[in-house]
Structures are given as structure tokens and as C-alpha cells.
C-alpha positions as CSV (number, residue, x, y, z in Angstrom):
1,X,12.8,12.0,-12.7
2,X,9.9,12.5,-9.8
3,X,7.4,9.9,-12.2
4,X,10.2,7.5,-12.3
5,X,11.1,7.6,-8.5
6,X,6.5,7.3,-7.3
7,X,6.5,4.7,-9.7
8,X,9.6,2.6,-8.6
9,X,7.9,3.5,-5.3
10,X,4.7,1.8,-6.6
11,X,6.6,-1.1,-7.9
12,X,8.5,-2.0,-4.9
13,X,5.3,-1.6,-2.6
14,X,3.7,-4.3,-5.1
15,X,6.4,-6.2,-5.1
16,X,6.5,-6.4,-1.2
17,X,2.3,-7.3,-0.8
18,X,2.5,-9.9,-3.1
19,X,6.1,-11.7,-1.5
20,X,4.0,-11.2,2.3
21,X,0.8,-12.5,0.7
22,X,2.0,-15.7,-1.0
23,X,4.3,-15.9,2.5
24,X,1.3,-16.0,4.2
25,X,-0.6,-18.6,2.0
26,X,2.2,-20.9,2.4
27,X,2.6,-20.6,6.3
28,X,-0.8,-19.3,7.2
29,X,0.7,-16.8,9.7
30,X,-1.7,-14.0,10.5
31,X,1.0,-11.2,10.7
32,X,1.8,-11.9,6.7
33,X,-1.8,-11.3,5.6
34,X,-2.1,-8.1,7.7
35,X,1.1,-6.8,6.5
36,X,0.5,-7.6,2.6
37,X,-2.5,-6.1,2.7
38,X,-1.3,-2.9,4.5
39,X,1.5,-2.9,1.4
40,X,-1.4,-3.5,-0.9
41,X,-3.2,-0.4,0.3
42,X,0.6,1.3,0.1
43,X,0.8,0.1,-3.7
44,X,-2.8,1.6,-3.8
45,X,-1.3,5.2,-2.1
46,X,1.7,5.0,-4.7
47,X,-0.6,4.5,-7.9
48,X,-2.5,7.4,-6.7
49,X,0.6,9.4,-6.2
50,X,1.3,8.6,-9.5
51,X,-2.0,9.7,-10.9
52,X,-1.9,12.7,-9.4
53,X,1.9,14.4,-9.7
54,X,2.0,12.9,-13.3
55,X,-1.1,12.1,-15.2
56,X,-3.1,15.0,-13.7
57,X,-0.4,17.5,-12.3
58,X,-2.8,20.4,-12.5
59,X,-6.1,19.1,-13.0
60,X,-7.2,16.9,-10.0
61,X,-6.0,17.4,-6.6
62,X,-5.8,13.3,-5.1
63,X,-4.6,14.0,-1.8
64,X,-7.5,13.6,0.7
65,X,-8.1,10.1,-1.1
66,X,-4.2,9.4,-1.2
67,X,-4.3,10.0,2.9
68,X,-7.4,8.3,3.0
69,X,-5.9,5.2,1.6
70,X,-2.4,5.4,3.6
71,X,-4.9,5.9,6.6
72,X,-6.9,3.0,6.0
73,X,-3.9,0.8,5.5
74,X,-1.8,1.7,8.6
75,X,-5.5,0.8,10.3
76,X,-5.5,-2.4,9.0
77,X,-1.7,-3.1,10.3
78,X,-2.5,-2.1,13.2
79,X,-5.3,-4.1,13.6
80,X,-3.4,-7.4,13.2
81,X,-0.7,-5.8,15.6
82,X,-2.8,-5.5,18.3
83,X,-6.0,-7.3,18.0
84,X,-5.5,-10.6,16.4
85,X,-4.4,-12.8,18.3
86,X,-3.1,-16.7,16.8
């Protein structure tokens, strides 16, 4: 049940970059692009998540790279939130 639930959370978090992305090559509003690639790097953090509670549930320990990527993506939002200006 856990593999199905990271991997709908995968799923959605794809599904979420790639509707802010194409938002943001339609309207060109800076905001989108930040926000679909923070998602990105949060589709990223899922298919790590998966990788490491299913594929390797005792062999590999992913976390430092998993909060390295979740880290790296709330850097980028932030970024756009505060620094870019239109």
C-alpha cells in the first residue's frame, strides 16, 4: 500500500510541473516557471522516495540526497518569490 501511495505522490507532483510549465510557456509569467520547476524537483524527491522505501528498502539509505533535492527545490521557489521581479 506505502509503494502505491510515494508513487501516486510522484505522479501527481509530475502531473502538477508539467500543467505550471506549459502554463508558463503560454503566458510567460515568471511565478509559473519557478513553481514547475520547484514541483519538478518535488517529482524528483518522490522518485527517490520511491527508490528508496521500495526498490532498495534495505540496501541504500537515499535520504540525505532525497533532503538534498527537496532543499534545492524549496530554494529555487523561493528564489522566484522573492527575488525576481517582472
Amino acid at each position: 500500500m506505502a509503494s502505491i501511495t510515494y508513487s501516486l505522490c510522484a505522479l501527481v507532483a509530475l502531473l502538477c510541473a508539467f500543467l505550471l510549465l506549459t502554463a508558463w510557456r503560454r503566458h510567460g509569467h515568471r511565478l509559473l516557471l519557478w513553481s514547475g520547476l520547484c514541483f519538478a524537483g518535488f517529482t524528483l524527491n518522490n522518485a527517490l522516495l520511491v527508490l528508496d522505501k521500495v526498490v532498495y528498502p534495505d540496501g541504500v539509505d537515499l535520504s540525505l540526497w532525497r533532503a538534498g533535492v527537496a532543499l534545492l527545490s524549496i530554494m529555487v521557489l523561493l528564489y522566484g518569490l522573492v527575488w525576481d521581479t517582472e
